[in-house]
C-alpha positions as CSV (number, residue, x, y, z in Angstrom):
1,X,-4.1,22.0,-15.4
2,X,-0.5,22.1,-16.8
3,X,0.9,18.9,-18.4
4,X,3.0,17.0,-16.6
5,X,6.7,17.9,-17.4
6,X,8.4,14.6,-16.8
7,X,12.0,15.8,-16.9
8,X,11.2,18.4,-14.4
9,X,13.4,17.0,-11.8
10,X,12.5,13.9,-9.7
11,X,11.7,16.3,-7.0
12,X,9.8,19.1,-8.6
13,X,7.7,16.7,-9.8
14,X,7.0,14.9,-6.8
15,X,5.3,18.8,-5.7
16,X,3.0,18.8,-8.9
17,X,2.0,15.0,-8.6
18,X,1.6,15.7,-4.9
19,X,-0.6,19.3,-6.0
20,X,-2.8,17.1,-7.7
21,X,-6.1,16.1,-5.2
22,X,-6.6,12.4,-6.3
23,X,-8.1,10.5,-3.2
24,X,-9.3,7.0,-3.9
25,X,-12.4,7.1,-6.3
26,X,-11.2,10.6,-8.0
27,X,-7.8,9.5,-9.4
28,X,-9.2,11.0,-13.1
29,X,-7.6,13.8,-13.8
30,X,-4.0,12.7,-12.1
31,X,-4.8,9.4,-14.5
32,X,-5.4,11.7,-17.0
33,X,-2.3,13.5,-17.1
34,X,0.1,10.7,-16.5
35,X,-1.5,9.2,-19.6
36,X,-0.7,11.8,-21.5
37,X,2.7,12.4,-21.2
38,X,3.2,9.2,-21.5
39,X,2.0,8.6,-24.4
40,X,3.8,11.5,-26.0
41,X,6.9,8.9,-25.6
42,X,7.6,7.4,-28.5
43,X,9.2,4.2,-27.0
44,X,6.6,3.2,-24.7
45,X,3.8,1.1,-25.9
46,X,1.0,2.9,-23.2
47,X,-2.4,0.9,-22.5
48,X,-5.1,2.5,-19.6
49,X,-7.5,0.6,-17.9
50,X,-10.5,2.7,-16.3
51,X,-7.5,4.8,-14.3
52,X,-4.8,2.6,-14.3
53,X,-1.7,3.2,-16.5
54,X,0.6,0.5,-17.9
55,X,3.2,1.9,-20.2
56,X,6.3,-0.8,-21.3
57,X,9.3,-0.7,-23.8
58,X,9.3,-3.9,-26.1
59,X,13.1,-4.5,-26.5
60,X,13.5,-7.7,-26.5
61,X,15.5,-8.4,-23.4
62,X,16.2,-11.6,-21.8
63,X,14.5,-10.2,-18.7
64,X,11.1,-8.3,-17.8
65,X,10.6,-6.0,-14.6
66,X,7.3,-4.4,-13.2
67,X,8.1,-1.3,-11.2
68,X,4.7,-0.1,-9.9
69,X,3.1,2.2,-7.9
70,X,-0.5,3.5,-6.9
71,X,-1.5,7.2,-7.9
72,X,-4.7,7.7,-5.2
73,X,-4.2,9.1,-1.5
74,X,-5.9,9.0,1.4
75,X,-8.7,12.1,1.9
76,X,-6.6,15.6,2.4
77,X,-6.6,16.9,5.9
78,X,-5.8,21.0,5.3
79,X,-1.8,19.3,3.9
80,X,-2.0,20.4,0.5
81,X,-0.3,22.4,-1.6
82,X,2.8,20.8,-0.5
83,X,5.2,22.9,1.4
84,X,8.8,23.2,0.9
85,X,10.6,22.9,4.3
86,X,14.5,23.6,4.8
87,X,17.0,23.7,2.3
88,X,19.7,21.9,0.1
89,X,20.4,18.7,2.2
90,X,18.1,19.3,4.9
91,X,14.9,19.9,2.1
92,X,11.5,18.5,2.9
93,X,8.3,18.1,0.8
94,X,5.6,18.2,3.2
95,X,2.2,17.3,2.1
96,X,-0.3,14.6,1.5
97,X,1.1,11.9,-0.7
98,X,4.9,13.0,-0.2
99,X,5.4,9.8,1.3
100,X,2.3,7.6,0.4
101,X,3.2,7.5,-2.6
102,X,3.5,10.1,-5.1
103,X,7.3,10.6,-4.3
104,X,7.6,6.8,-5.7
105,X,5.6,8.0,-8.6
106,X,7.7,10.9,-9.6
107,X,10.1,8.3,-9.7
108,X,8.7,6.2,-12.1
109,X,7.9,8.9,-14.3
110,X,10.8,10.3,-14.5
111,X,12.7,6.9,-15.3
112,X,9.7,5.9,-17.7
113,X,10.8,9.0,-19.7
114,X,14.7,8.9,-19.2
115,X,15.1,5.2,-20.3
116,X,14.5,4.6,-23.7
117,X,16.6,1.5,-23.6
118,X,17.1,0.1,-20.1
119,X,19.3,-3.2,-19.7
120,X,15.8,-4.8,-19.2
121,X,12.4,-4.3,-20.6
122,X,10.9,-2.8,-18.1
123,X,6.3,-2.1,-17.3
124,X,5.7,0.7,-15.8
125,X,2.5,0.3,-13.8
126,X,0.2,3.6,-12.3
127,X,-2.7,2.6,-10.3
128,X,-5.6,3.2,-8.7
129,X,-7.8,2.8,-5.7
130,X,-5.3,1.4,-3.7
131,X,-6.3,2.9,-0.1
132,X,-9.9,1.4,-0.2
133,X,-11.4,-2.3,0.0
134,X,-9.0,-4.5,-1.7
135,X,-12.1,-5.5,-4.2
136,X,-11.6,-2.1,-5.9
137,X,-7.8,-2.1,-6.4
138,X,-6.1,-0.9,-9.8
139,X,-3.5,-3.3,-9.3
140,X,-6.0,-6.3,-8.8
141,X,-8.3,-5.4,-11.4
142,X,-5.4,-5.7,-13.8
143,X,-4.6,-8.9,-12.7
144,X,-7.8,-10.2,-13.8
145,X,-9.0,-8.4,-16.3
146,X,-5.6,-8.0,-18.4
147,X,-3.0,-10.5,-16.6
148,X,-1.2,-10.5,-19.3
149,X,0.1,-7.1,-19.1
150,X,2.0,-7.0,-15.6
151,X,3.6,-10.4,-16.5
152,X,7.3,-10.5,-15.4
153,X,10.3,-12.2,-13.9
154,X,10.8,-9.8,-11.2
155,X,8.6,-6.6,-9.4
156,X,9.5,-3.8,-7.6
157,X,6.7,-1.2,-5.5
158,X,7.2,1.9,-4.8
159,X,5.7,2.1,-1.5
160,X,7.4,4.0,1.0
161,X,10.5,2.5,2.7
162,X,12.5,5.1,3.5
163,X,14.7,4.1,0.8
164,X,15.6,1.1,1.9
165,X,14.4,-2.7,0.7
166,X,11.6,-3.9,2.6
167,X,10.5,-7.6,1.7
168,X,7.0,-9.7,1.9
169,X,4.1,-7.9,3.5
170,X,2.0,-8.5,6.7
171,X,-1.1,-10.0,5.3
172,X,-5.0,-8.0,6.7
173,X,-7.8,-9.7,7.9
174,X,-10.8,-7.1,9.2
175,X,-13.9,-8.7,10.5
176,X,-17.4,-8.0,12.1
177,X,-17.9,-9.4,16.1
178,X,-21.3,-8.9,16.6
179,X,-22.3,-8.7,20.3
180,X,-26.4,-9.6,20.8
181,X,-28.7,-7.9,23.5
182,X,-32.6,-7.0,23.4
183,X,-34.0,-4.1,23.4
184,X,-36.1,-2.0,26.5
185,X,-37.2,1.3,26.8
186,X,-33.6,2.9,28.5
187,X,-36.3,3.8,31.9
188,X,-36.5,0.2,32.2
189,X,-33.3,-1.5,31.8
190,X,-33.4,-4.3,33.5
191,X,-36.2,-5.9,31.3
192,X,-33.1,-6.2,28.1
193,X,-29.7,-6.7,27.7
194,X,-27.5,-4.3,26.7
195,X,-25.5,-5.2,23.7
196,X,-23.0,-2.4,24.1
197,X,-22.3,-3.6,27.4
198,X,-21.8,-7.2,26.6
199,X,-18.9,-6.0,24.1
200,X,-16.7,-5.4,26.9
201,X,-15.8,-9.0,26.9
202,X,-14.8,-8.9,23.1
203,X,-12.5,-5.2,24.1
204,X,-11.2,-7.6,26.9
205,X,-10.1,-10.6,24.7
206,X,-8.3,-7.9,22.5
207,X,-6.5,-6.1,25.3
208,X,-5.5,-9.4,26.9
209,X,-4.3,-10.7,23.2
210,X,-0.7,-11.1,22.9
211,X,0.5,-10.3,19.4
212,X,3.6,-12.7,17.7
213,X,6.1,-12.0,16.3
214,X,7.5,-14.6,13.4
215,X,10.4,-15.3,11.6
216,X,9.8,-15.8,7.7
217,X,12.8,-16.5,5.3
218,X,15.2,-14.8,7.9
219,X,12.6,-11.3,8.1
220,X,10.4,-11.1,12.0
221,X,7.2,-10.1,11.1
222,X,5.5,-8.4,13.8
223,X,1.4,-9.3,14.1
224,X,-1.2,-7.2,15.4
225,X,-4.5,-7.5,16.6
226,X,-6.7,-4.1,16.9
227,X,-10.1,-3.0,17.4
228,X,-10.6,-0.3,14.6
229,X,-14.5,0.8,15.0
230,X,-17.8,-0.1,17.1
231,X,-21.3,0.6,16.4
232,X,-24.6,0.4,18.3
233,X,-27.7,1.7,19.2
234,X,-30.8,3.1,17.9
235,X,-31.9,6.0,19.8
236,X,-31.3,7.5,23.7
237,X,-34.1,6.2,25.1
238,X,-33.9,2.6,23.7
239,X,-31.3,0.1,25.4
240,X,-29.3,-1.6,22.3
241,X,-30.2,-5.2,21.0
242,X,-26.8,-5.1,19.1
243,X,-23.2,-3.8,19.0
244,X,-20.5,-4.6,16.4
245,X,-16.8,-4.5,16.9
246,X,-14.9,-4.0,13.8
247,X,-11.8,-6.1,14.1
248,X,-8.5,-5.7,12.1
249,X,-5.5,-8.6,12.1
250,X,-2.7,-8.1,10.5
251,X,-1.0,-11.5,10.1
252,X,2.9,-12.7,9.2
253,X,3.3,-14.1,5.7
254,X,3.4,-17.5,6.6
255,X,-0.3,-17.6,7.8
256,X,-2.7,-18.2,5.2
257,X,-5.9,-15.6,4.8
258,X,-7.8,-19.0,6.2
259,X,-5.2,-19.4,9.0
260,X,-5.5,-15.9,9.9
261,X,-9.7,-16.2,9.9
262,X,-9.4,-19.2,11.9
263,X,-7.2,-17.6,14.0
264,X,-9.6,-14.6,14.8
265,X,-12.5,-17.0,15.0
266,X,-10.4,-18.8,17.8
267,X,-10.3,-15.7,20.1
268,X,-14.0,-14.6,19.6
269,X,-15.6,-18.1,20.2
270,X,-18.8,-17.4,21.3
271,X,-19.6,-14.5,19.1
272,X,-20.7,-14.3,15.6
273,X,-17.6,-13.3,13.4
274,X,-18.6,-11.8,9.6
275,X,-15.3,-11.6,7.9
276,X,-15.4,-8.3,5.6
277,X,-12.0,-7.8,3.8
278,X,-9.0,-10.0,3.7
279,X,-5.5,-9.8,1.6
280,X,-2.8,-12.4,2.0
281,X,0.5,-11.9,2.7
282,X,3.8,-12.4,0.5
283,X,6.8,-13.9,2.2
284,X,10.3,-11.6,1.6
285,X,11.1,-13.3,-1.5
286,X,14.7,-12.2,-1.1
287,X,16.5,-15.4,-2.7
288,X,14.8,-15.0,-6.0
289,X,17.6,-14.3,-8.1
290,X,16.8,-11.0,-9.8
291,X,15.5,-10.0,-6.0
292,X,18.9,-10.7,-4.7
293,X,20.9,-8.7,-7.3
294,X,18.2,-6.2,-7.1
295,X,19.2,-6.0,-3.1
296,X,22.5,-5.6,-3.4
297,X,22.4,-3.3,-6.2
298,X,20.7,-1.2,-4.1
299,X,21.8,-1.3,-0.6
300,X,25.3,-1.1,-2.3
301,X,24.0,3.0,-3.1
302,X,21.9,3.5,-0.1
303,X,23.2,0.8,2.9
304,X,21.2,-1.3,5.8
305,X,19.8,-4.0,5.3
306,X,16.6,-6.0,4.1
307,X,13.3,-5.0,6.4
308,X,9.8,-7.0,6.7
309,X,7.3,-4.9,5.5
310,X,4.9,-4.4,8.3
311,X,1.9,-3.1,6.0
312,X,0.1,-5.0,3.4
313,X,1.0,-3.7,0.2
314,X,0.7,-5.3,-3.5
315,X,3.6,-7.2,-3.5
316,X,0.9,-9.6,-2.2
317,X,-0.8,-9.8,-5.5
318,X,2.4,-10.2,-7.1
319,X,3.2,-12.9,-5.3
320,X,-0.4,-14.7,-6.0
321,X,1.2,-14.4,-10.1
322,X,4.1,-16.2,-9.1
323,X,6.2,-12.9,-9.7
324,X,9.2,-12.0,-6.8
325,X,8.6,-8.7,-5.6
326,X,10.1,-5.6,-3.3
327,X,9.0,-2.5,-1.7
328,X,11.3,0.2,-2.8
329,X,10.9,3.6,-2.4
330,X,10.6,7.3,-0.7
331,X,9.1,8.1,2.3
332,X,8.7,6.8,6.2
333,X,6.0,4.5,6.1
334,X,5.6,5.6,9.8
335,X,4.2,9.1,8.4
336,X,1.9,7.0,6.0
337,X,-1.5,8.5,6.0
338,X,-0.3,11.3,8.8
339,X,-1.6,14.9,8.4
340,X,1.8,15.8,9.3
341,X,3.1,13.5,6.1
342,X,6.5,14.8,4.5
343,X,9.5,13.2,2.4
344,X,13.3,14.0,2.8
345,X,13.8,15.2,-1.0
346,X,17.1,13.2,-0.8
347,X,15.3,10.0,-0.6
348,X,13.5,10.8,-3.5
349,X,16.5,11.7,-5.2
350,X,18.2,8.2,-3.9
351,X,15.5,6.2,-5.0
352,X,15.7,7.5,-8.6
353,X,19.1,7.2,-8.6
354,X,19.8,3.9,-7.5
355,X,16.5,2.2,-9.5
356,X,18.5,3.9,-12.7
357,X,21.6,2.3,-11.5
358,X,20.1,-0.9,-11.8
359,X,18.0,-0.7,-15.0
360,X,21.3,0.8,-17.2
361,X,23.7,-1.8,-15.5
């Protein structure tokens, strides 16, 4: 594999990040590779951690920023190498990870190089495992294995938004609902209970289930409340003593993880709930001083306005340090985790430009 040539071009090197297979658990050789050019920078101080990256200047400046981003994809479906599609304004990188996230990557990379003295000191952070259970996260392991590495006044995540400023995160509850029955040969029916059967009441609390939507610091966050898997049975002859529905809530900020467990709890009285993952949310954050001036340094380049950020992403864990944080970068998080994924190259191309903006000014 060629070395990573970080003044490429923000979008050429979106392709080769993109070109280079790193689904959560074999981020490796991408970790590999960012590493090393890196540390072929002589102003970064560069420090890995299993296959997360943190590379920072040490100015001296009144102020420190994390920009951040996460360097695994979901599995490839057939979408890689990425495709070029259109051309000049109209260009498209299609591809896994165009959007989710190595577009926000290039980005850092190619400001981590460019910027040997930014108006701020800034960490550049490159992680791993970010797709998978929030127990094996990059961003979290940091946190508490080396917390003193991503401290900072302000953050900024380069998840996908379209290049817009998206603020706070929904926060994710999944859970276990575990429907009994007992078991009887399938010829003779009536002598069990069929588990999988029984679950209909627990898919009929969830279609009945009317999702809020909340207002936090000025930003609606919509909820959502979705069956995402169901298991049972043990063979076709043998009527099933059990059937689990897998249960996924994604909660506004202002709900605390044990809020939102209550909450699920609440709907499935009767039934056994096993809680098996849960993330908090982050609220916007938006009035934080250096978020502010970050927004309107921004928005002044690209124009809308501040969004809630419907998916959880790490600004969560940010916001557990006591550190303000954003979701800035490339991409419609609509095509997150799509086969069909691709990424305007102008966004990518907007979000370099306007981050720079803001770290010279």
């Amino acid at each position: 594999m060629h070395p990573l040539e970080l003044t490429s071009g923000v979008v050429k090197l979106t392709r080769t990040l993109c070109d280079v297979p790193s689904v959560s658990g074999d981020e490796s050789l991408i970790a590999d590779l960012i590493e090393t050019a890196l540390r072929e920078l002589g102003h970064l101080e560069v420090v890995r951690n299993a296959n997360a990256i943190v590379a920072r200047t040490t100015l001296g400046r009144a102020q420190r920023v994390v920009v951040a981003g996460h360097i695994d994809t979901v599995p490839i479906a057939n979408n890689l190498p990425v495709r070029v599609v259109g051309e000049g304004a109209y260009r498209e990188l299609w591809g896994r990870g165009t959007v989710d996230m190595k577009g926000g990557v290039a980005v850092q990379l190619a400001l981590a190089a460019e910027l040997v003295a930014p108006t701020r000191d800034v960490t550049w952070v490159f992680y791993d495992n970010e797709e998978v259970a929030s127990t094996l996260n990059g961003l979290g392991r940091l946190s508490r294995e080396a917390p003193e590495l991503l401290h900072a006044d302000f953050a900024v995540l380069c998840e996908p938004t379209a290049a817009g400023i998206e603020g706070g995160c929904n926060g994710t509850v999944r859970v276990h609902v575990r429907v009994p029955g007992e078991t009887a040969h399938s010829a003779r029916s009536w002598m069990g209970t069929n588990a999988i059967h029984a679950a209909s009441e627990v898919l009929n609390r969830l279609a009945a289930y009317q999702p809020a939507s909340i207002e936090v610091d000025g930003l609606v966050y919509r909820e959502g409340m979705n069956a995402v898997g169901i298991r049972g049975g043990v063979a076709g002859n043998v009527i099933p003593d059990e059937c689990v529905v897998t249960v996924n809530f994604r909660f506004a900020p202002s709900r605390s993880v044990a809020e939102a467990v209550d909450h699920v709890r609440s709907l499935f009285h009767g039934f056994e709930v096993t809680v098996d993952d849960a993330a908090p949310g982050a609220r916007p954050g938006l009035d934080a001083p250096l978020a502010a001036e970050f927004t309107e340094a921004v928005l002044a380049l690209t124009g809308g306005v501040p969004a809630p950020k419907y998916g959880w992403t790490d600004v969560a864990r940010f916001a557990e340090l006591g550190i303000p944080a954003v979701n800035f970068g490339p991409g419609d998080p609509l095509l997150a985790h799509k086969d069909n994924e691709h990424c305007p190259a102008s966004q990518i191309e907007i979000c370099y430009t306007a981050l720079r903006a803001w770290l010279t000014a």
